[in-house]
C-alpha positions in Angstrom: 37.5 74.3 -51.8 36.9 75.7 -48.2 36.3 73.3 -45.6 32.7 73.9 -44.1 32.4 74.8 -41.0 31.1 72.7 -37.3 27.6 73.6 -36.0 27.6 74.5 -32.8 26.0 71.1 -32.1 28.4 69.2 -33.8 31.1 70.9 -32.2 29.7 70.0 -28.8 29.4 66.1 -30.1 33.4 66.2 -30.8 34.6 68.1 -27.8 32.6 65.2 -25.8 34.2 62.2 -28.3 37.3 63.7 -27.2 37.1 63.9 -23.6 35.6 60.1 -23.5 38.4 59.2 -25.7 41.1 60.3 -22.8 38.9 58.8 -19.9 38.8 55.2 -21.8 43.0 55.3 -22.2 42.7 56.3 -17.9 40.5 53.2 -17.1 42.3 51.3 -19.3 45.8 51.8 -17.9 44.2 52.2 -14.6 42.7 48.5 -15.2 46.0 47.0 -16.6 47.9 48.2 -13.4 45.5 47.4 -10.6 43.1 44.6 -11.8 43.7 41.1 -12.8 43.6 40.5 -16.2 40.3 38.5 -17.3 41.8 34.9 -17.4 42.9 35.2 -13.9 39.7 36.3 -12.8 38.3 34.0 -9.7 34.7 34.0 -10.2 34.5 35.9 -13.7 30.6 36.9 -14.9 28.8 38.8 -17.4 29.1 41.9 -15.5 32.9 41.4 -15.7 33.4 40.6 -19.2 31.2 43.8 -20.1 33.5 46.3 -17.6 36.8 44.6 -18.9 35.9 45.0 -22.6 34.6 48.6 -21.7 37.9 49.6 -20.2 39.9 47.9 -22.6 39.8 50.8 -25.5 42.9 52.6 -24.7 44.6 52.1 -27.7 41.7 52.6 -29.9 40.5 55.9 -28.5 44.3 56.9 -29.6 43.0 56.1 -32.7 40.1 58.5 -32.7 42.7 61.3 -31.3 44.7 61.1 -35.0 41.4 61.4 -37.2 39.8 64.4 -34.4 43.6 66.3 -34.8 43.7 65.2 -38.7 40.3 67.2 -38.8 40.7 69.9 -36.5 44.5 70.9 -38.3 44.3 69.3 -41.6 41.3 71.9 -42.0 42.9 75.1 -41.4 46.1 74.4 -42.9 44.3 73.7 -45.9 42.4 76.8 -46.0 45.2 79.2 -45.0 47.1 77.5 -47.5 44.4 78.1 -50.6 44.0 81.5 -49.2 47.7 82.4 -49.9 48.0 83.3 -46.3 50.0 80.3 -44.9 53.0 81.1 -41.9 55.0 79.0 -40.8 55.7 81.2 -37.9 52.3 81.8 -37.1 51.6 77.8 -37.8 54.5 76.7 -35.2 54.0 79.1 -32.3 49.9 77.8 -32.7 51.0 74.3 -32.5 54.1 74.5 -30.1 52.1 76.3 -27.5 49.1 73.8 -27.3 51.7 71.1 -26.9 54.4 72.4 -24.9 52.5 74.5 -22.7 51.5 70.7 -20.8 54.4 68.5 -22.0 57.2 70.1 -20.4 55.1 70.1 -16.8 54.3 66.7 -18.1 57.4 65.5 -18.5 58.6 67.0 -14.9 55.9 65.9 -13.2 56.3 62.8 -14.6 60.1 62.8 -13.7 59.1 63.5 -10.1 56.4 60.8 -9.8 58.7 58.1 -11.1 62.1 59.2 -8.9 59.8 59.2 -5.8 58.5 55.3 -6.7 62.0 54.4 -7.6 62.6 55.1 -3.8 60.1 52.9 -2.8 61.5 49.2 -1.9 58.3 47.5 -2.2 58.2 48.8 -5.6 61.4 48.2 -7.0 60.4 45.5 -9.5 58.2 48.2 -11.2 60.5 50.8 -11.9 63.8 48.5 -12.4 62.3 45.4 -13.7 60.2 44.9 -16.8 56.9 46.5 -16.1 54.4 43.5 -16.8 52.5 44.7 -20.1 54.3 47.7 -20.3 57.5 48.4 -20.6 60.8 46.8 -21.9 63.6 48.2 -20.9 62.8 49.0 -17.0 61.2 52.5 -16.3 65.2 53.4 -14.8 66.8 53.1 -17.7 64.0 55.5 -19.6 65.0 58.1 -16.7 67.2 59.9 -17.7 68.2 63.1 -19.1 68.8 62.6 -23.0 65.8 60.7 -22.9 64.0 63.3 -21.3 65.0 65.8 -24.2 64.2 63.7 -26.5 60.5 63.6 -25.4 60.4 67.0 -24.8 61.7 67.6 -28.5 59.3 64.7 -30.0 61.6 62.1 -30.6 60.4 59.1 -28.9 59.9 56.3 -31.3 62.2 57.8 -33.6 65.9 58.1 -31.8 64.2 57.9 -28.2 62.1 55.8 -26.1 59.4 56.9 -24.3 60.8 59.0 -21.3 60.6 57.0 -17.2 57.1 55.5 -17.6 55.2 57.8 -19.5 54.0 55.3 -21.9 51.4 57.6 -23.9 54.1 59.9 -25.0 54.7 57.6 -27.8 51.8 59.3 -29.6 52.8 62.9 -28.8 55.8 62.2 -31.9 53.2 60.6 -34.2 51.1 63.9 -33.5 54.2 66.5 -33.8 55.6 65.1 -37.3 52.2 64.9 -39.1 51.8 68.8 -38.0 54.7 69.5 -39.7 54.8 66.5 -42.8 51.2 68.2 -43.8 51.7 71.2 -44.5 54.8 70.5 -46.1 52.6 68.2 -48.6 50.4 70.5 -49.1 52.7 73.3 -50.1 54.6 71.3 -52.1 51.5 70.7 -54.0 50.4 74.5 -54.1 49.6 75.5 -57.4 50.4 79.1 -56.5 53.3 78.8 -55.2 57.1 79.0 -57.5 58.3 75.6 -58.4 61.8 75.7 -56.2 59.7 76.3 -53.1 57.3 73.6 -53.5 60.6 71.6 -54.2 62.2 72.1 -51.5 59.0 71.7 -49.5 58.7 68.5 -51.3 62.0 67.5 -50.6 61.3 68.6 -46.6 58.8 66.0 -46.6 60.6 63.1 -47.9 63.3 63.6 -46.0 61.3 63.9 -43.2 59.2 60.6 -44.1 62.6 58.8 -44.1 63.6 60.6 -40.9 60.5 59.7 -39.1 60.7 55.6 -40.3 58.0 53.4 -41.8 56.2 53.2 -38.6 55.1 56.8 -38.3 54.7 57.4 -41.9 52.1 54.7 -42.0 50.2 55.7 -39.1 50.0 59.4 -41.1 47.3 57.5 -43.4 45.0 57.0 -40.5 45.7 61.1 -39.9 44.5 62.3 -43.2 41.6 60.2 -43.2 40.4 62.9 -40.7 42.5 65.7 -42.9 40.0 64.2 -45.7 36.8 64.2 -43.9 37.4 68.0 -43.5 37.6 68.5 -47.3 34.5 66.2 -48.2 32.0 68.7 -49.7 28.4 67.8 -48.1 25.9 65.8 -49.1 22.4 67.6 -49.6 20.2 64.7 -49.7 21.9 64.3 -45.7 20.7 67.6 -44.8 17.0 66.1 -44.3 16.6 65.6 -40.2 15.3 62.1 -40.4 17.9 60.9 -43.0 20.6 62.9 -41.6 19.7 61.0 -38.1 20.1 57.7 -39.6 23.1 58.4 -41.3 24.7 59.6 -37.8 23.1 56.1 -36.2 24.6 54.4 -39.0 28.0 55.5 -38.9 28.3 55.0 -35.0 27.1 51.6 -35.6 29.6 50.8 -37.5 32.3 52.4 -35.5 30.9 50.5 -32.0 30.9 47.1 -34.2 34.6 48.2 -35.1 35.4 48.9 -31.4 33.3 45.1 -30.6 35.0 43.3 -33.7 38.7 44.4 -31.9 37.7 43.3 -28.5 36.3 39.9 -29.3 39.3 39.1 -32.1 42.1 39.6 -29.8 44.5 38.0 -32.3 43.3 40.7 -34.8 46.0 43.9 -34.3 48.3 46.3 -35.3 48.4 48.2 -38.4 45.4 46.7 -39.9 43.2 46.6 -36.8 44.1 50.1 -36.1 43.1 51.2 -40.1 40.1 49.7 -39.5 39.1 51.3 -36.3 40.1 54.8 -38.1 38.2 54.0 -41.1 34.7 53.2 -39.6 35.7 56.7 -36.8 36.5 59.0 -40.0 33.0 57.6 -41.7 31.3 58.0 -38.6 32.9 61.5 -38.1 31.8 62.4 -42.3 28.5 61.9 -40.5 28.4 63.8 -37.6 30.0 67.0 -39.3 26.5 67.2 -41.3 24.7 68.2 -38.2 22.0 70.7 -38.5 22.9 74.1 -36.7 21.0 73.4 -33.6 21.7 74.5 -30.3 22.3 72.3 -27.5 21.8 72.3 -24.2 24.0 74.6 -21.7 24.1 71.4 -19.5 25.4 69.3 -22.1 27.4 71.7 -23.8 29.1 72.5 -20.5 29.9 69.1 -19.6 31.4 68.1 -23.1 34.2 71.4 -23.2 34.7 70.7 -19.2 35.9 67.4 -20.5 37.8 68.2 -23.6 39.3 71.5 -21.8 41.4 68.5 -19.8 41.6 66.0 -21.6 45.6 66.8 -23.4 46.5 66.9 -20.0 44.7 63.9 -18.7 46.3 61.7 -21.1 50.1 63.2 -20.8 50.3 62.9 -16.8 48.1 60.5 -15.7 50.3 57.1 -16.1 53.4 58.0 -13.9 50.8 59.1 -11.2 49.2 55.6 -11.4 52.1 53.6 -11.4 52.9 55.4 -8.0 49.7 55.1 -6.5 50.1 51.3 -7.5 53.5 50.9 -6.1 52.4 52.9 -2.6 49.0 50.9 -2.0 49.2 47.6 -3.3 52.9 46.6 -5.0 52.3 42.8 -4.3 49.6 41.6 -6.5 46.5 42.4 -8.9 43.1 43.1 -7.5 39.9 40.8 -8.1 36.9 43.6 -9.5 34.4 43.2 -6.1 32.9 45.6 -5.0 35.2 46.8 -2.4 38.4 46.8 -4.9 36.1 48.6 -7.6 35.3 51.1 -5.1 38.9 51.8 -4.7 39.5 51.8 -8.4 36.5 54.2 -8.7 38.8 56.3 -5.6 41.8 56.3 -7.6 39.9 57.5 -11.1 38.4 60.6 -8.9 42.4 61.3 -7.7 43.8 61.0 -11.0 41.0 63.1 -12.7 41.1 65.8 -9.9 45.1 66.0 -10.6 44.8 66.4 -14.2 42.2 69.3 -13.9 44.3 71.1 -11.4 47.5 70.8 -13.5 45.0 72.2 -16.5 44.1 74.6 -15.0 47.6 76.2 -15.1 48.9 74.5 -18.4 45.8 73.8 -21.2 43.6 76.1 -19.7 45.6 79.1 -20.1 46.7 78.2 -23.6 44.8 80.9 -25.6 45.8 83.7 -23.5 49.8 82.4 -24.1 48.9 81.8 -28.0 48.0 85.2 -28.6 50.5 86.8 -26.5 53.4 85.2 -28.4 51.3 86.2 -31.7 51.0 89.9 -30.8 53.7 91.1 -32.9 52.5 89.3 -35.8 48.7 89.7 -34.7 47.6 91.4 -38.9 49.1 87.3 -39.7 47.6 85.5 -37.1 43.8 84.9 -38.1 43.5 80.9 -38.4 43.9 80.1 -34.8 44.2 76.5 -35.4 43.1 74.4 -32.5 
C-alpha cells in the first residue's frame, strides 16, 4: 500500500510543529542554565508558573522529532521498498548528508565553544565540575578526541557519551540507528525479495538491536508509531471539512493535555511518560495528515519552512553556545524571571537563534544542492529524495 501523500497545507502545519519543537528544547535549556528553578523562585506568580511550564518541554518536543522523522523516512523507505527500487547507496548518501552536513561543524563548533569556557576561571565549575542538571562526568572529561569520533560516527549512548557539553547529541544515535534498523526490517520482511537476503537482513537487524542495547531499541517503538501513521490508509468519513476540523481539534487536545499531564505529574517519567507523549503526537499527527489540499497563506507558509529550514541546526549547536554565554555573563548564580533578567533572556534567545541561522545557512541550507551532487552518478536510481 502507498503511503498518501501531504497537502500542501498540511505540509506547512508540520514544517511549523517542527520548528516550534527545536525553539521549546532552546528555551528550555536556555531556562535551566540561566533562571532559577521554580522552587527557588522569590516572589513566584501565575505568570511564572505559566512561562516555566511553557519552557519546560524540551524533552518532549524530542519526542515529537522521532514520530515527524518516523513519518517523513518510514514513508519513503516503505514505498521504494514495495516498488522494488530500494538502494542502500542511494538511501545512505540521502541520510548521511542531511546529518553530517551540520554535525561535523556541530561538533567543532561545539569543541571550540567549550575549550574557550574551559579557559574561563570564573567558569571552571561548569566545565570541570558536574554541570547542575546536566552533566555527569564534567564537560572535560567529554572533551576529548575518541569521544569526539564517536559522536561524529553516532555512538553516543552506545560505546560514547555525549561529546564536551553537547547534551542533545544523545538523540542524534537514537535517530541514525532507526534509519538504518528500518529498512533492514522491512527488507527482511520483503516478500519479493530471495529468502538468504531477507536473512541476512534479518540477521543485520538483530544484531544491530543487540548492538544498539535495550535503551534505544525501545525508544524505536515510539519511531514507528510515526513509520505507522504514514501507512494508515485514510478515513473517508474525515474528509468532510467540519468533521475533519474536529477531528484535528480533537487530536491536539489530547496531545496539549499529554504535554499538561507531564508537567503537572513531575514524578510521572521516562519510558512510559515519553510513550505517552508519542502516542497522543502520532494520533494527533493521523489527524493532521487528512487535511484538505488547501493552500495557505505565503505569510504563513514562509514563516513555518524559515523555521523548519534551521531548526536541525538550532538544536545540534545551540547548547555549547549557551553554556558559554552563561559562563562569560553571569557564572555566579541563577537569575530571578523580572523583567530586566527576562529581557536579557529574550537578548540571548535572539543571539542564539541568529547563530543558528547563520551556521544554516552554510550547512542545512545547502543540503539539497550537496545531495544531488553526490547522487549524480547514480541520478536514473535516485528518485525518492527522502527528507
Amino acid at each position: 500500500m502507498k503511503s498518501f501523500r501531504l497537502s500542501e497545507r498540511t505540509s506547512v502545519h508540520l514544517d511549523l510543529i517542527r520548528g516550534v519543537s527545536a525553539w521549546a528544547v532552546m528555551f528550555s535549556h536556555l531556562r535551566g542554565l540561566f533562571f532559577a528553578d521554580y522552587p527557588d523562585l522569590a516572589h513566584p506568580s501565575v505568570f511564572h508558573r505559566l512561562l516555566y511550564a511553557l519552557t519546560g518541554f524540551g524533552h518532549q518536543a524530542v519526542i515529537v522529532f522521532f514520530i515527524l522523522s518516523g513519518y517523513f523516512i518510514g514513508a519513503s523507505v516503505c514505498d521504494a521498498v514495495s516498488a522494488r527500487r530500494w538502494s542502500w547507496r542511494v538511501y545512505l548518501i540521502n541520510r548521511l548528508t542531511r546529518l553530517q552536513l551540520v554535525l561535523l561543524p556541530a561538533l567543532v563548533l561545539g569543541a571550540v565553544c567549550d575549550q574557550v569556557g574551559m579557559r574561563l576561571p570564573q567558569a571552571a565549575s561548569f566545565y570541570y565540575g558536574e554541570l547542575y542538571k546536566y552533566y555527569l562526568p564534567s564537560v572535560a572529561l567529554r572533551s576529548t578526541v575518541p569521544v569526539f569520533f564517536g559522536n561524529l560516527f553516532f555512538l553516543q549512548n552506545v560505546i560514547s557519551p555525549v561529546f564536551g557539553s553537547n547534551g542533545p547529541l544523545w538523540s542524534l544515535s537514537f535517530e541514525f540507528w532507526y534509519y538504518i534498523l528500518f529498512p533492514a526490517l522491512l527488507l527482511a520482511a520483503a516478500s519479493w525479495a530471495r529468502i538468504r537476503y531477507r536473512a541476512l537482513h534479518l540477521f543485520c537487524a538483530l544484531l544491530l538491536m543487540w548492538f544498539v542495547g535495550p535503551v534505544i531499541s525501545l525508544y524505536f517503538l515510539i519511531w514507528l508509531a510515526g513509520a505507522g501513521v504514514g501507512r494508515l490508509p485514510r478515513i473517508s468519513w474525515l474528509q468532510a471539512p467540519r468533521r475533519l476540523t474536529m477531528a484535528i481539534s480533537f487530536g491536539g487536545l489530547v496531545f496539549a493535555s499529554a504535554l499538561a499531564w507531564s508537567r503537572l505529574t513531575p514524578s510521572w517519567s521516562g519510558a512510559p511518560a515519553d510513550f505517552f507523549i508519542g502516542v497522543c503526537f502520532a494520533l494527533w499527527l493521523f489527524m493532521l495528515v487528512h487535511g484538505a489540499r488547501e493552500d495557505v497563506s505565503a505569510g504563513y507558509a514562509r514563516i513555518a519552512k524559515r523555521l523548519s529550514g534551521f531548526s536541525y541546526t538550532l538544536y545540534l549547536v545551540h547548547f555549547p553556545a549557551l553554556l558559554l554565554l552563561r559562563g562569560l555573563l553571569d557564572p555566579q548564580g541563577n537569575w530571578q524571571p523580572d523583567l530586566l533578567h527576562l529581557a536579557y533572556g529574550l537578548a540571548i534567545a535572539a543571539l542564539i537563534l541568529g547563530f543558528a541561522y547563520l551556521v544554516a545557512e552554510f550547512t542545512e541550507g545547502r543540503t539539497a544542492a550537496v545531495r544531488r551532487r553526490l547522487l549524480q552518478p547514480w541520478a536514473p536510481r535516485a528518485k525518492e529524495a527522502v527528507r
